[in-house]
C-alpha positions as CSV (number, residue, x, y, z in Angstrom):
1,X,170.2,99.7,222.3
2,X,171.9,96.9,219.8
3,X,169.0,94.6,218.1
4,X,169.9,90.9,218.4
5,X,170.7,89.3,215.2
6,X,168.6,85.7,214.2
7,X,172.5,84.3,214.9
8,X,172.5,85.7,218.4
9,X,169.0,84.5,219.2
10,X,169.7,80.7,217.8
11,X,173.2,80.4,220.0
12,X,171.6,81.7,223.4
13,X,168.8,78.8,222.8
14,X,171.7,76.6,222.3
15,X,173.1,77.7,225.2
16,X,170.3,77.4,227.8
17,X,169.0,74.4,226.1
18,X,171.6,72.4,224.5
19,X,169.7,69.1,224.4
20,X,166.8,70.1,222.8
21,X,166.9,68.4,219.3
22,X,167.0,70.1,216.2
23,X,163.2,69.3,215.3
24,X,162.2,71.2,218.8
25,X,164.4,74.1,217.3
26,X,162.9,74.4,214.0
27,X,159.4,74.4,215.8
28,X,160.4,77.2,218.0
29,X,161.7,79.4,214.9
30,X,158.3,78.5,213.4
31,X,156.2,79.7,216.1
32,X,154.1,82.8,215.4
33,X,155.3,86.4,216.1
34,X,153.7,86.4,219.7
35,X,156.4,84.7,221.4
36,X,158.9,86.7,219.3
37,X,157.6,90.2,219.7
38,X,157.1,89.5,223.4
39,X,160.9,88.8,223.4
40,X,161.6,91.9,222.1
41,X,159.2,93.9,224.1
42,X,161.1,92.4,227.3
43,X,164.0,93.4,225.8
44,X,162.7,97.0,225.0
45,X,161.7,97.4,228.9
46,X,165.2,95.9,230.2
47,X,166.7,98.6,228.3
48,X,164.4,101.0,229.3
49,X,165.2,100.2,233.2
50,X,169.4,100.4,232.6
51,X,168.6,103.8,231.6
52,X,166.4,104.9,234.0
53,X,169.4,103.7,236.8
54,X,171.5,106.1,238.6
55,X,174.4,103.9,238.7
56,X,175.7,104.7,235.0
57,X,179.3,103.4,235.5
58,X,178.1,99.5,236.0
59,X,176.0,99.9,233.6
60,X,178.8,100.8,231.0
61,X,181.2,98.3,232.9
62,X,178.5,96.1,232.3
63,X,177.2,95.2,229.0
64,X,173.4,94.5,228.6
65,X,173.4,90.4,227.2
66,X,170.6,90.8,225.0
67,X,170.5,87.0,223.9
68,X,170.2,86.1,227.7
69,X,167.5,88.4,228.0
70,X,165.9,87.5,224.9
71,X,165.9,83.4,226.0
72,X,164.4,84.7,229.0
73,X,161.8,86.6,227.6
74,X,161.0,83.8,225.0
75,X,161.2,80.7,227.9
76,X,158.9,83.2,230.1
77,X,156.4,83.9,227.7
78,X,156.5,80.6,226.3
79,X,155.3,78.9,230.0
80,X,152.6,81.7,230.2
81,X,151.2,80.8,226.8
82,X,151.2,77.1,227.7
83,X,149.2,78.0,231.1
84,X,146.5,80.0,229.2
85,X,146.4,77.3,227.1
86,X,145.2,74.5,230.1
87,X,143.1,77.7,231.1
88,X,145.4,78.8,233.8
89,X,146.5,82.4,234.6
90,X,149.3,83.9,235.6
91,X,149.1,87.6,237.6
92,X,152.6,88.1,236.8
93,X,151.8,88.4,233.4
94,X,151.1,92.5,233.1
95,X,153.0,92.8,229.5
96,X,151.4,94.3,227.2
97,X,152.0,93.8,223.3
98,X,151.9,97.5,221.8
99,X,151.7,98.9,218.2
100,X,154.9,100.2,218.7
101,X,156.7,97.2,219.9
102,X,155.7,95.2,216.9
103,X,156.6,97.9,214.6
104,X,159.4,98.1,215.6
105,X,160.1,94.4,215.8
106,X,158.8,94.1,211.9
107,X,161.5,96.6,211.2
108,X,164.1,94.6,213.0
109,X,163.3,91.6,211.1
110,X,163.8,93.3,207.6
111,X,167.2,93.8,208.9
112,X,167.9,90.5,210.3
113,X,166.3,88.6,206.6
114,X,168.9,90.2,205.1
115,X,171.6,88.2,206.4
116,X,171.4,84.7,205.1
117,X,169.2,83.3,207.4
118,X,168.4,79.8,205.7
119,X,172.2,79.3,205.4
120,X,173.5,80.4,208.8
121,X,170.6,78.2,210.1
122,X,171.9,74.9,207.7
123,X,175.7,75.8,208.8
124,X,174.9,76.5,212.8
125,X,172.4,74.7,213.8
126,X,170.7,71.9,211.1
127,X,174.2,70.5,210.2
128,X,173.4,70.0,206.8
129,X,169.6,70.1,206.6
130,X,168.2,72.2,204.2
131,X,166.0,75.6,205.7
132,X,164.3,76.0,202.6
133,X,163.3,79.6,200.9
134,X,159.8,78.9,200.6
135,X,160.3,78.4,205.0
136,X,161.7,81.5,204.8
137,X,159.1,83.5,202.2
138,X,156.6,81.8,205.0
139,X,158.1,83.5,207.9
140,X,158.0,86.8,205.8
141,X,154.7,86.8,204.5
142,X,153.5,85.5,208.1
143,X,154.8,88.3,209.9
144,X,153.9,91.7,207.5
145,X,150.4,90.3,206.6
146,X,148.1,91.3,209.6
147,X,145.1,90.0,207.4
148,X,146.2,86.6,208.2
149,X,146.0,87.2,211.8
150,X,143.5,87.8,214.3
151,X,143.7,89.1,217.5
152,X,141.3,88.4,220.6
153,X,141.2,89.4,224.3
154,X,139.8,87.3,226.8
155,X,139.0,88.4,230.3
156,X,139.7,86.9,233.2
157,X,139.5,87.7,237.1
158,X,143.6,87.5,237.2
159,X,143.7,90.3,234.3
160,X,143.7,90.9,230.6
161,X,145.5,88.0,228.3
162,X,145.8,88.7,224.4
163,X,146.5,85.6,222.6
164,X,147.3,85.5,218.3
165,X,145.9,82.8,216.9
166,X,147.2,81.3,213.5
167,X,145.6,81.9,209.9
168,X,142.2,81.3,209.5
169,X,140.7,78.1,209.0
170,X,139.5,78.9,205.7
171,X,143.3,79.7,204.2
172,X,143.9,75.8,205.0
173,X,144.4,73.3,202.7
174,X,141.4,71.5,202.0
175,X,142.1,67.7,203.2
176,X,142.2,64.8,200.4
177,X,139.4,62.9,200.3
178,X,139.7,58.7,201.4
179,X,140.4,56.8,198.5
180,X,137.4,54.3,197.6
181,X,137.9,50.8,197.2
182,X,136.0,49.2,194.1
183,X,134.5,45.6,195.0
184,X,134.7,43.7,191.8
185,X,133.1,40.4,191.3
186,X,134.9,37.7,191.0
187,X,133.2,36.6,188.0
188,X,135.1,39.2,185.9
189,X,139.0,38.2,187.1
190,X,141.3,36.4,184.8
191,X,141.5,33.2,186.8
192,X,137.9,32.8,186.6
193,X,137.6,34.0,182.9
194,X,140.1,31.8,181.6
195,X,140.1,28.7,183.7
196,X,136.8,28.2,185.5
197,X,134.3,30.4,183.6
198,X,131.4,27.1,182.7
199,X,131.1,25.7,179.3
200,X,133.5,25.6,176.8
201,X,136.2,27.2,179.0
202,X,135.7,25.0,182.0
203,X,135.9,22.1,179.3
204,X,139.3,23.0,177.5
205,X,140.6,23.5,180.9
206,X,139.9,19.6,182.0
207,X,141.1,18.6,178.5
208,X,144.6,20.3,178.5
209,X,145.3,20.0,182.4
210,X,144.9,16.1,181.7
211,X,146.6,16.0,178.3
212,X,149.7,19.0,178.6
213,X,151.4,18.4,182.0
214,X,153.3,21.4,180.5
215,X,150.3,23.7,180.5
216,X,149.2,26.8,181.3
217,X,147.1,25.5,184.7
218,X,149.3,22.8,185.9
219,X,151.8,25.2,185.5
220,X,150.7,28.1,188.1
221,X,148.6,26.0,189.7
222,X,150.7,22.5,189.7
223,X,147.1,19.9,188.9
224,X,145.0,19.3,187.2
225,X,141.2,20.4,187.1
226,X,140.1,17.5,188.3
227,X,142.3,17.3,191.3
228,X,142.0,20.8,191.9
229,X,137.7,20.2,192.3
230,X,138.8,17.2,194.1
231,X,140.8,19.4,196.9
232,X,138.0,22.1,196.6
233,X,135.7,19.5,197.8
234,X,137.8,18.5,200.9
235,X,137.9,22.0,202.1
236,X,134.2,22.7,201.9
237,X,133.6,19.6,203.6
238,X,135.6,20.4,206.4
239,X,134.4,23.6,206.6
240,X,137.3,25.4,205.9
241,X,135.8,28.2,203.8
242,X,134.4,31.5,205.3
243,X,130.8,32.2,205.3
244,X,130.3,35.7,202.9
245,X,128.4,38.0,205.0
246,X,126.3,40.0,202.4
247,X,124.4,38.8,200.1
248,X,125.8,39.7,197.1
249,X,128.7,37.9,198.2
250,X,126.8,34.8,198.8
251,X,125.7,34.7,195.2
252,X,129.1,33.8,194.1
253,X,130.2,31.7,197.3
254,X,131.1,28.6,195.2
255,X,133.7,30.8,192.6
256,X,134.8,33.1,195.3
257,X,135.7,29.4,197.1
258,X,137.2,28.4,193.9
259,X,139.8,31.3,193.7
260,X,140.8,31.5,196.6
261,X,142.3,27.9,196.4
262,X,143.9,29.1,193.5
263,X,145.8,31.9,195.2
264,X,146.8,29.7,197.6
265,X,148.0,27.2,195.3
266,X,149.9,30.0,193.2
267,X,151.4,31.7,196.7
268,X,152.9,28.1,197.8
269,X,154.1,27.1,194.4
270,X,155.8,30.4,193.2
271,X,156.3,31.5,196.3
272,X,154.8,34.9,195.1
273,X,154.1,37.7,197.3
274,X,149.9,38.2,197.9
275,X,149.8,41.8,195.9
276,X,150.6,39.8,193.1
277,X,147.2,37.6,193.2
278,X,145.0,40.7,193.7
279,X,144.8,41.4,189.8
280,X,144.3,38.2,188.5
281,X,141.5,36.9,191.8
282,X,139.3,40.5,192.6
283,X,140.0,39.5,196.1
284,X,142.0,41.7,198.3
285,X,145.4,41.1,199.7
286,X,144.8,40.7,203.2
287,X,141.9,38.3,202.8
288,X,144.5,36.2,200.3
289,X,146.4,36.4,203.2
290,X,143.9,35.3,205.6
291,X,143.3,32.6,203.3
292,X,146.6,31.5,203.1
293,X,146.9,30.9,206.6
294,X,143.8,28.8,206.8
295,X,145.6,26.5,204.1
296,X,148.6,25.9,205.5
297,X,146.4,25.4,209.2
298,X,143.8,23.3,207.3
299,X,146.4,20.8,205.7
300,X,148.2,20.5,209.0
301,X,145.0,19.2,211.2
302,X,144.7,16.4,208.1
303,X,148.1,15.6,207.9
304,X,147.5,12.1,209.3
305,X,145.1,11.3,206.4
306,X,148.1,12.4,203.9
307,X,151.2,11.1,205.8
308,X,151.0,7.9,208.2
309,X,152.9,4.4,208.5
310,X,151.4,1.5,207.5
311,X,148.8,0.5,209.6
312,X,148.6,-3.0,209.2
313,X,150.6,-6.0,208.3
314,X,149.0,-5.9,205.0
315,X,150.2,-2.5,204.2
316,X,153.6,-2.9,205.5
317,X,153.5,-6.2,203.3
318,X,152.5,-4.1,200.0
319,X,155.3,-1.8,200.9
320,X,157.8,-4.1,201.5
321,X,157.1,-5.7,198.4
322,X,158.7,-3.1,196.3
323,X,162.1,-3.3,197.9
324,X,162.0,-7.2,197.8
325,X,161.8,-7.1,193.9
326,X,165.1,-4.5,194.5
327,X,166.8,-7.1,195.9
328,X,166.4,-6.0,199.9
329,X,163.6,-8.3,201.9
330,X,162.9,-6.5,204.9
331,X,163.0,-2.6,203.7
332,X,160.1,-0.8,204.8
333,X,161.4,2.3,203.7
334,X,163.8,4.9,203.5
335,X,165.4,7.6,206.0
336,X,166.8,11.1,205.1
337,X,167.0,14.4,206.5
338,X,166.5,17.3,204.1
339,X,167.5,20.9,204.8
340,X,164.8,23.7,204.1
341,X,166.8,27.3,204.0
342,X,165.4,29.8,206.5
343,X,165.8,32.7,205.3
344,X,164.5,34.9,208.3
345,X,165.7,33.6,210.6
346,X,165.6,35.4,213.7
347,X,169.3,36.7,215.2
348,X,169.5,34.7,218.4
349,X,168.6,31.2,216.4
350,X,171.1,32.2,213.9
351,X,174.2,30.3,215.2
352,X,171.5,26.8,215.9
353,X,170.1,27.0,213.0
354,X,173.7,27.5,210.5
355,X,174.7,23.9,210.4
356,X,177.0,22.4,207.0
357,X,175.4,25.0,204.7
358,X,176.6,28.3,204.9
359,X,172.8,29.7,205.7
360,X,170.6,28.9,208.4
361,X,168.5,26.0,207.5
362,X,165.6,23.5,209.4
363,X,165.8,20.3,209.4
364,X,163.5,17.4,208.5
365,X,163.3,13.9,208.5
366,X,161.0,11.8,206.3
367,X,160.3,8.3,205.9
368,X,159.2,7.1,202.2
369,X,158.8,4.1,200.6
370,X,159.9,3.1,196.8
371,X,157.1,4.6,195.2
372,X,158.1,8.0,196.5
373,X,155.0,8.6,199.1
374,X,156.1,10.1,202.3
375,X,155.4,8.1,205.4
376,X,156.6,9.6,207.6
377,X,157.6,13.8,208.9
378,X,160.2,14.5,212.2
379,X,161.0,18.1,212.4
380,X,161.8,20.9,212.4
381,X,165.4,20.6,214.0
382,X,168.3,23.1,214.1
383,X,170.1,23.4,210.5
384,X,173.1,22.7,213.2
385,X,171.9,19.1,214.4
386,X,173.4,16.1,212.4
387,X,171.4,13.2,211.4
388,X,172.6,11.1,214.3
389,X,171.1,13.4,216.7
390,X,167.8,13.6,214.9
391,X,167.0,10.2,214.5
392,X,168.0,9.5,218.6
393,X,164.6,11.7,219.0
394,X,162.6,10.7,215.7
395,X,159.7,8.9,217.3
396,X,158.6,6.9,214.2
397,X,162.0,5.2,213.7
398,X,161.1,4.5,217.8
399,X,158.1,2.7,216.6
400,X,159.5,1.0,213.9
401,X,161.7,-0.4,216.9
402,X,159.6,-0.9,219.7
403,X,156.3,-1.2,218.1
404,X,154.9,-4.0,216.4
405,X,156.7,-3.9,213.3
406,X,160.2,-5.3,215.2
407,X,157.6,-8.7,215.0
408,X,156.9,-8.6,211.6
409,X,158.9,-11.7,209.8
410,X,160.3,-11.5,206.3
411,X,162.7,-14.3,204.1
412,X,166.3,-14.6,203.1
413,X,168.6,-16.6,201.2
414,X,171.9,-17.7,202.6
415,X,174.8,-18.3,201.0
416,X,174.1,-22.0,200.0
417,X,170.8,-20.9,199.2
418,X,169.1,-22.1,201.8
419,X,165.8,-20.1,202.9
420,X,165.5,-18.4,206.6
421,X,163.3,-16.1,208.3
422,X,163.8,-13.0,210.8
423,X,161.7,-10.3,212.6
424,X,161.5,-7.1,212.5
425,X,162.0,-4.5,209.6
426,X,164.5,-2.0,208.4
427,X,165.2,1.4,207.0
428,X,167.9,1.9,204.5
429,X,169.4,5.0,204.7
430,X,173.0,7.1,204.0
431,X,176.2,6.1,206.2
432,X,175.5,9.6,208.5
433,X,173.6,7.0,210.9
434,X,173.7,5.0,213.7
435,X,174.9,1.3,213.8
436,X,171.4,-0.1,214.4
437,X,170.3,-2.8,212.9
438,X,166.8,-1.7,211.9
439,X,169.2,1.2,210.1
440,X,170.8,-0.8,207.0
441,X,173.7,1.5,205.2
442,X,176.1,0.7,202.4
443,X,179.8,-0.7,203.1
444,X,182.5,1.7,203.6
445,X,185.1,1.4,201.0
446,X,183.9,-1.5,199.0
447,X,185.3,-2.4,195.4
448,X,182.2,-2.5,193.5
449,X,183.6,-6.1,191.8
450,X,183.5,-7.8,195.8
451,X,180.1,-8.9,197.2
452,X,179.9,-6.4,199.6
453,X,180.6,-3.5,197.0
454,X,177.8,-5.3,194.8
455,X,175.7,-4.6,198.1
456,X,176.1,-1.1,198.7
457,X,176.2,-0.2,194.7
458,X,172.5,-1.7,194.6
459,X,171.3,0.2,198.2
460,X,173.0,3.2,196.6
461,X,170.4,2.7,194.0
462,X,167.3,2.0,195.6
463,X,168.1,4.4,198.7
464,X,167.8,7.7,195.8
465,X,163.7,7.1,196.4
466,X,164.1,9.4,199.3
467,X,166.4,11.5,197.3
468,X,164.1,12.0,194.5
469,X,160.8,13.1,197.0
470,X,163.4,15.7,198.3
471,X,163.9,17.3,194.2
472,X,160.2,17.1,193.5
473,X,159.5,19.1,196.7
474,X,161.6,22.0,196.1
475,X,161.2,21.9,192.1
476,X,157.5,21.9,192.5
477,X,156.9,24.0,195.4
478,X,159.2,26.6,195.2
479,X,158.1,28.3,198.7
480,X,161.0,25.6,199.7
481,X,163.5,26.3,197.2
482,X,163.2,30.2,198.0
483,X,163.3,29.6,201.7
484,X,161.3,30.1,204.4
485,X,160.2,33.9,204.7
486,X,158.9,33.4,208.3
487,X,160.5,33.8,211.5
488,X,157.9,31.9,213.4
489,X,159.3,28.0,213.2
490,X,155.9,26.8,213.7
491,X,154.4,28.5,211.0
492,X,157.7,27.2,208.7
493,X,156.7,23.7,209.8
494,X,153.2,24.1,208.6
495,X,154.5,25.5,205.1
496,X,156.6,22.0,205.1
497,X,153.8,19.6,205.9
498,X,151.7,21.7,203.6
499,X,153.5,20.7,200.5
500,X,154.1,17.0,202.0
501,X,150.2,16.6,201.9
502,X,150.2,18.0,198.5
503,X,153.2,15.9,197.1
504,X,151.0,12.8,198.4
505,X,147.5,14.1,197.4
506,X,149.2,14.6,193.9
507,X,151.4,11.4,193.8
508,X,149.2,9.5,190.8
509,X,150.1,12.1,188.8
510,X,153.6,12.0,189.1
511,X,154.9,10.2,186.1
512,X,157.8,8.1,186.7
513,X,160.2,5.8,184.6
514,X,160.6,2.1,185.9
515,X,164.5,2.2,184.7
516,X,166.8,1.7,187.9
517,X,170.3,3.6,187.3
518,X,172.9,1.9,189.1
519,X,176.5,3.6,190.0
520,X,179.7,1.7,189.4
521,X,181.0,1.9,193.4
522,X,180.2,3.4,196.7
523,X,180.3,6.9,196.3
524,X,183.1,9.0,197.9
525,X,183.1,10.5,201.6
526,X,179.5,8.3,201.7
527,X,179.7,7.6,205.4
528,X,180.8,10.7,208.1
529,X,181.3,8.5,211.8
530,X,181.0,10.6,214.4
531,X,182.5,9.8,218.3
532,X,180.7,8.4,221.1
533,X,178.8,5.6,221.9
534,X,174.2,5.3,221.2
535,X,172.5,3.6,224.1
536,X,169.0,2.1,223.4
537,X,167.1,0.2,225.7
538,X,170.0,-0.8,227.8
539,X,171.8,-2.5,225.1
540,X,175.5,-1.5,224.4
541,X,176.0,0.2,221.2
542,X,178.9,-2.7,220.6
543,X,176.1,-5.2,220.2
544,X,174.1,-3.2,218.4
545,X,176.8,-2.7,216.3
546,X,177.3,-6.7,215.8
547,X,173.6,-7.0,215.1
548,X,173.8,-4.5,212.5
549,X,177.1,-6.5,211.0
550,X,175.3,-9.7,210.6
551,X,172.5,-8.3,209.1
552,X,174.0,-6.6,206.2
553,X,176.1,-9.4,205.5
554,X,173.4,-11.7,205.4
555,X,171.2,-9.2,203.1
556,X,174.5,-8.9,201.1
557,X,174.9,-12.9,200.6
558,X,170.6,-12.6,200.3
559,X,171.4,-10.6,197.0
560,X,173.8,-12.7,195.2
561,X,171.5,-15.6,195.4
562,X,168.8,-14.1,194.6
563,X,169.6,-13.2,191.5
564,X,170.5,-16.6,190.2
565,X,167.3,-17.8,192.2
566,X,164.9,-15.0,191.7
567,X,162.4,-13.7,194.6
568,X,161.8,-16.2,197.4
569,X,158.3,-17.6,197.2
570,X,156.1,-17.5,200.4
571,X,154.5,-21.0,201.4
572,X,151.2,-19.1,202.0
573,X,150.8,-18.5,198.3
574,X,152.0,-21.9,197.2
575,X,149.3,-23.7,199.9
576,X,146.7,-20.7,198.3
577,X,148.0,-21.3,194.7
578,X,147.1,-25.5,194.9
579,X,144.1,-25.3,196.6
580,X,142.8,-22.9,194.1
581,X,143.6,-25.0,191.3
């Protein structure tokens, strides 16, 4: 009888079972002998019954295909052994695994070794995988070392089932023991040693963080000490910190509190990743994590205490103030839309968000006043959406026109210098807007030597308030700069409200130069009109678009008087002024 090669065996699986996968194949090869020997033994008694037949010419005309028999053999024994397994029987199962058959299949396998078996296997079967030797020294050593196997009987009603099991338990690998996580204090992390630690350390750090806004604290942390308690404060008040559960924890709740504002502080302005923190803080990532989220969640519930309108006619009036020195009675403020990269942003929201950068980007708009404190927050929007769009839906620039600012009255000059009044305030914004006239833009095309290009070259001016809060948003926290690393859009608008909270909890310490920089002219390309017609309130956009005419022309005749008259004097004060006197 001819002894299958490995070759032969490996090509009749692939044969009968050409979609199993290449990982059920190696398992199969990896099984132990019983499946194999079993094989051959069924092969042994197939032969043994072709000899035993009278009909010798078909069985000469007919050649015995050992590979069949063998898949058959393996696929047969390989149910049974699955059955015995879920302690079922099988009466069919009457085979019985001799001495002799696994001698002689042990002698068989020397001869089949011999051929390159890790090769044939990486050229026939793995495509390229590499069937290592030390696989291969495996199977060999598996099969010739009977000490490494045991054999049982069990006994059933149905009959006698022998069953090899694999090496003993003690021959296995002893399992690698869990790694232990150390629990430092806090007490002993760099943060605290160098920054906070009480005494002379906590003193320095007030001293230089005051003095130095080019130190070492406002640097990663980007305030001072004293704001820094100041914010710590809020938070505890508002019951934003978690609670330690044990007790040893609760002995250092206050420094514990302490940094973990500091990571948070560090993540948003770096825009660092959380592993980085756990050397310097003694906390562990996830609960910096944890943390962080509670920041950005805590700073969006008080964002109305950072970031509202004036509420009163006194407020507005303070604000206003600043942009009637400037030149432009009326202003309560100005409009921009500023583009935040997002940088995962997820496929489907890929063509909104891409608008005129080349990179998907959100969109907000925000509403500050001359001394660069935001007012005002209207996103996000599509990276695709222009500013015309966005402000049709921004619903403070619908208060500021509906509300009662549109009754608020504030002074002119005309031309002959004459003194008049009008209601309701303005924004002064880019010439991407509407033709609105609580919208005031520069002229199109204006020589900067004609009154009107005197106009816009001085709005030009003022307007770069807005631009400015823009620069110090993304210079400062660079969490903008790098992009949003967030598919969820509301958590990306929490990170941007975040950092507007923080520019206006941090705005007394910005330090700012009272020299204006005018341009010579309008700049270039400075107004983009698109097609189609804005409707508000049933009035045409044609005489909204007349009502914005008259008003910039007025504010641009306002301007040259105004600087041969100076700032027009309310009557108020004058009656205020005698009577004090």
């Amino acid at each position: 009888m001819t002894i299958a090669s490995d070759n032969e065996l490996i090509h009749a699986w692939q044969r009968r079972r050409g979609n199993e996968t290449i990982g059920t194949l190696r398992q199969r090869l990896s099984h132990p002998p019983d499946l194999v020997i079993a094989a051959y033994s069924r092969l042994h008694e197939a032969a043994d019954d072709d000899d035993d037949d009278d009909d010798v010419d078909d069985i000469e005309d007919e050649d015995v295909d050992d590979a069949s028999i063998i898949d058959d053999a393996l696929d047969f024994y390989a149910d049974n052994r699955a059955n015995r397994q879920r302690g079922m029987s099988d009466p069919s199962d009457d085979s019985d695994l001799s001495a002799e058959c696994r001698k002689d299949f042990d002698v068989n396998f020397d001869a089949m070794i011999d051929v390159d078996f890790s090769k044939q296997v990486e050229m026939d079967i793995l495509g390229g995988a590499d069937f290592s030797e030390q696989v291969e020294k495996d199977i060999r050593g598996t099969l010739h070392n009977d000490a490494d196997w045991e054999v049982t009987s069990n006994d059933s009603d149905q009959g006698q089932h022998h069953q090899y099991l694999r090496r003993n338990k003690k021959r296995r690998k002893k399992r690698r023991p869990n790694r232990s996580y150390r629990k430092e204090s806090v007490k002993t992390s760099g943060w605290y040693l160098h920054f906070l630690q009480p005494g002379e350390v906590r003193t320095m750090t007030y001293e230089l963080s005051r003095s130095d806004r080019y130190g070492e604290f406002r640097c990663l942390f980007r305030m001072t000490l004293d704001k820094f308690d100041e914010l710590v404060t809020r938070f505890k008040e508002g019951g934003y910190f978690k609670r330690p559960r044990s007790l040893a924890r609760r002995e250092e709740e206050d420094e514990r509190a302490e940094i973990l504002m500091l990571s948070a502080l560090h993540r948003h302005g770096f825009g660092s990743a959380y592993r980085s923190a756990r050397s310097n803080t003694h906390i562990s990532t996830s609960e910096i994590r944890l943390f962080y989220e509670t920041f950005l969640n805590s700073f969006y519930a008080m964002k109305d205490d950072y970031i509202s309108m004036p509420a009163n006619v006194d407020a507005l009036k303070s604000v206003m103030k600043s942009y009637e020195l400037c030149g432009l009675p009326g202003a309560c403020g100005s409009i921009d839309v500023v583009h935040v990269k997002w940088s995962h942003c997820p496929a489907g929201d890929f063509n909104r968000a891409k608008g005129k950068e080349s990179y998907p980007s959100l969109g907000f708009q925000c509403i500050s006043d001359h001394n660069r404190r935001i007012m005002a927050v209207f996103g996000p929007q599509f990276g695709s959406r222009n500013d015309k769009g966005i402000v049709k839906d921004d619903v403070n620039v619908k208060f500021i026109r509906d509300g009662w600012y549109k009754d608020v009255v504030w002074t002119y000059y005309e031309a002959d210098g004459t003194v008049k009044e009008v209601r309701g305030v303005y924004l002064i914004c880019d010439g991407g807007y509407h033709r609105w006239p609580i919208l005031i833009c520069p002229y199109k095309h204006a020589h900067c030597a004609t009154l009107e290009g005197y106009f816009s070259s001085n709005l030009e001016s003022v307007r770069k308030d807005v631009e400015c809060v823009f620069g110090i948003l993304k210079k400062k926290w660079k969490i903008l700069a790098n992009g949003f690393l967030y598919r969820d859009i509301a958590k990306c608008e929490k990170i941007f409200i975040a950092s507007c909270c923080l520019h206006n909890f941090l705005l007394d310490m910005t330090e700012r130069s009272r020299a204006r920089v005018g341009r010579g002219g309008p700049l270039g390309n400075d107004g983009i009109w698109l097609d189609g017609s804005t409707l508000v309130k049933e009035v045409s956009a044609k005489q909204l678009s007349a009502q914005w005419s008259l008003r910039r022309k007025l504010l641009a005749e306002h301007l040259h008087v105004y600087k041969a008259y100076g700032a027009v004097v309310d009557t108020d004060e004058e009656e205020d002024t005698e009577y004090g006197e």
